[in-house]
C-alpha positions as CSV (number, residue, x, y, z in Angstrom):
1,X,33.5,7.6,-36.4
2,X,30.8,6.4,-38.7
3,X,27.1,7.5,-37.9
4,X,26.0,3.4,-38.2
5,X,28.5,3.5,-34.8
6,X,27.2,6.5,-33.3
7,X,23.9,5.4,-33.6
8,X,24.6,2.6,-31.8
9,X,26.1,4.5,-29.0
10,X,23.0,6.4,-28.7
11,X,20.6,3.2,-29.1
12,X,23.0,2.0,-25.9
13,X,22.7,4.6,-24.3
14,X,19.3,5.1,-24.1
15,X,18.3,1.6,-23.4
16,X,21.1,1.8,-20.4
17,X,19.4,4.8,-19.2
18,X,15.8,3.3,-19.8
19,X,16.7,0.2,-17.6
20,X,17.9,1.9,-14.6
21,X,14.6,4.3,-14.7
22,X,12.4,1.1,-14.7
23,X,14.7,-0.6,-12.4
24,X,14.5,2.5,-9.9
25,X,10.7,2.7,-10.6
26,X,10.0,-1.0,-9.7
27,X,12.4,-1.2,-7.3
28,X,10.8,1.6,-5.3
29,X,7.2,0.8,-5.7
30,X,8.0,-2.3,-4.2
31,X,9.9,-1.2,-1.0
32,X,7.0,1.3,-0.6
33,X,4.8,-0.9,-1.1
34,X,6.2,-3.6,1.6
35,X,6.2,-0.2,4.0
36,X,2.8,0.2,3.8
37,X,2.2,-3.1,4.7
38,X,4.1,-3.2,7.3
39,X,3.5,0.1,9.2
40,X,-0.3,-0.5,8.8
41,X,0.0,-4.1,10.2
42,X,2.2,-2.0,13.2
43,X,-0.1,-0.2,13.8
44,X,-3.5,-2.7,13.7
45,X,-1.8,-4.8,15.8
46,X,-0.9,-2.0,18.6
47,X,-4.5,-0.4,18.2
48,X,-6.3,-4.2,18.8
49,X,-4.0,-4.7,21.6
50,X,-4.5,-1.3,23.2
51,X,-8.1,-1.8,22.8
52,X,-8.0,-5.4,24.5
53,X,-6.1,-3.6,27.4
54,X,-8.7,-1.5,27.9
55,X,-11.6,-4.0,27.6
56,X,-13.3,-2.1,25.0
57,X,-14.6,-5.1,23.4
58,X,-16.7,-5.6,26.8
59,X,-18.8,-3.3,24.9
60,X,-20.6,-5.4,22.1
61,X,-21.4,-8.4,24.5
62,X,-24.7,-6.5,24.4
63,X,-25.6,-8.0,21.4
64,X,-26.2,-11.2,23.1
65,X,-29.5,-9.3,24.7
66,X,-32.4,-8.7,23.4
67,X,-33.4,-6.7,20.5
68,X,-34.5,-4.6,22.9
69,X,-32.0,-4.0,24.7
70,X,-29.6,-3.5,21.8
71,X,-31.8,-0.8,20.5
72,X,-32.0,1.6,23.5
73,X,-28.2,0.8,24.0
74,X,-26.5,1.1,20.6
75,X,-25.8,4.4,20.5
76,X,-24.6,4.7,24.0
77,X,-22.0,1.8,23.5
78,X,-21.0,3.1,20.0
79,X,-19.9,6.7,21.6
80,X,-18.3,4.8,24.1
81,X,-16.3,2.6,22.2
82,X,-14.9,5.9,20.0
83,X,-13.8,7.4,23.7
84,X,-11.6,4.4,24.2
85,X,-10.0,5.0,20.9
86,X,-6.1,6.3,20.3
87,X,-7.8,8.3,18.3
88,X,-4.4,9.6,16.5
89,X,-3.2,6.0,16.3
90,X,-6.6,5.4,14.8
91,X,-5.7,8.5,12.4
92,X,-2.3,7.4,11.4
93,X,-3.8,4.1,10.8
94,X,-6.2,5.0,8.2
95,X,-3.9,7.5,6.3
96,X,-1.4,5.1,5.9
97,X,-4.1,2.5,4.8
98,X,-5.3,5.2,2.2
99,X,-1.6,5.7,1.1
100,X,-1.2,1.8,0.5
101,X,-4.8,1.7,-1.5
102,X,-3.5,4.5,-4.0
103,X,0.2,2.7,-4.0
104,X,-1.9,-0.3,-5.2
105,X,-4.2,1.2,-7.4
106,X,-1.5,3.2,-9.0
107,X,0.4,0.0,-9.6
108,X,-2.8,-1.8,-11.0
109,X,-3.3,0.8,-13.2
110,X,0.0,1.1,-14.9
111,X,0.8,-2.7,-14.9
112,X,0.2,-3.4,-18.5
113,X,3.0,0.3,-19.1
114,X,5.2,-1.6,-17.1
115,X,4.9,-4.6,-18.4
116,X,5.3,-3.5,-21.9
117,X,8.5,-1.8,-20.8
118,X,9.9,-4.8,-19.4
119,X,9.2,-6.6,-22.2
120,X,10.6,-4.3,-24.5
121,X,13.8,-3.8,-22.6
122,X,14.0,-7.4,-23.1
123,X,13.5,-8.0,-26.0
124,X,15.8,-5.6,-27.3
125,X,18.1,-6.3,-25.1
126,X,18.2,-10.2,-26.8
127,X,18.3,-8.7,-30.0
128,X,21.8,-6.8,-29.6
129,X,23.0,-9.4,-27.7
C-alpha cells in the first residue's frame, strides 16, 4: 500500500468522521431547540388559562380608575395577583425560557463556526468527488 493511498484513507476518514459530528451537532441543536419552544408554549398556554380560570385578570380593571385610585391600590392587587400564581408552573416556565435563550444565544454565537464547517465539508466533499 502506497502512502499517496493511505493518505487518502485517512483524509476519508476524517472527513467521514467530521460530517457525522456536525450532522449530530446540528441535528441536536435543532430538536432541542424545537423542545424548548414547545414546552415553553405548554406551559404559557396552561399558566394563561389557569389564570383566566381563576379570574386573575379581574385584577387590573383598576386601571380604568382614577390615578388615584390606582395608586393606593397597586400594591395590593400586585401581591394578589402573585397569590393566584402556580407559582412552580410559573418557575418551570421561566427556566425553560432561560434554557431556550442560551440554546439560542449559543447557536448565534457559533453560527459563522458552523457555517464555515459546512462549507468546508462541502467543498471538499466536491473536490474528491
Amino acid at each position: 500500500m502506497t502512502t499517496k493511498n493511505l493518505e487518502k484513507k485517512i483524509i476519508k476518514k476524517v472527513f467521514k468522521l467530521e460530517a457525522k459530528n456536525t450532522f449530530f451537532e446540528m441535528a441536536s441543536k435543532v430538536i432541542g431547540l424545537l423542545l424548548l419552544v414547545f414546552f415553553v408554549w405548554i406551559f404559557a398556554t396552561t399558566i394563561l388559562d389557569i389564570l383566566k380560570e381563576q379570574g386573575s385578570f379581574d385584577l387590573f380593571f383598576f386601571f380604568r380608575d382614577n390615578v388615584e385610585v390606582m395608586r393606593r391600590y397597586f400594591l395590593e392587587n400586585v401581591v394578589t395577583f402573585y397569590d393566584e400564581t402556580p407559582k412552580l408552573l410559573l418557575f418551570i416556565l421561566f427556566s425553560l425560557f432561560a434554557g431556550l435563550l442560551l440554546l439560542v444565544l449559543t447557536i448565534v454565537k457559533n453560527y459563522g463556526k458552523i457555517s464555515n464547517k459546512i462549507k468546508s465539508l462541502y467543498n471538499f466533499y466536491k473536490k474528491n468527488e
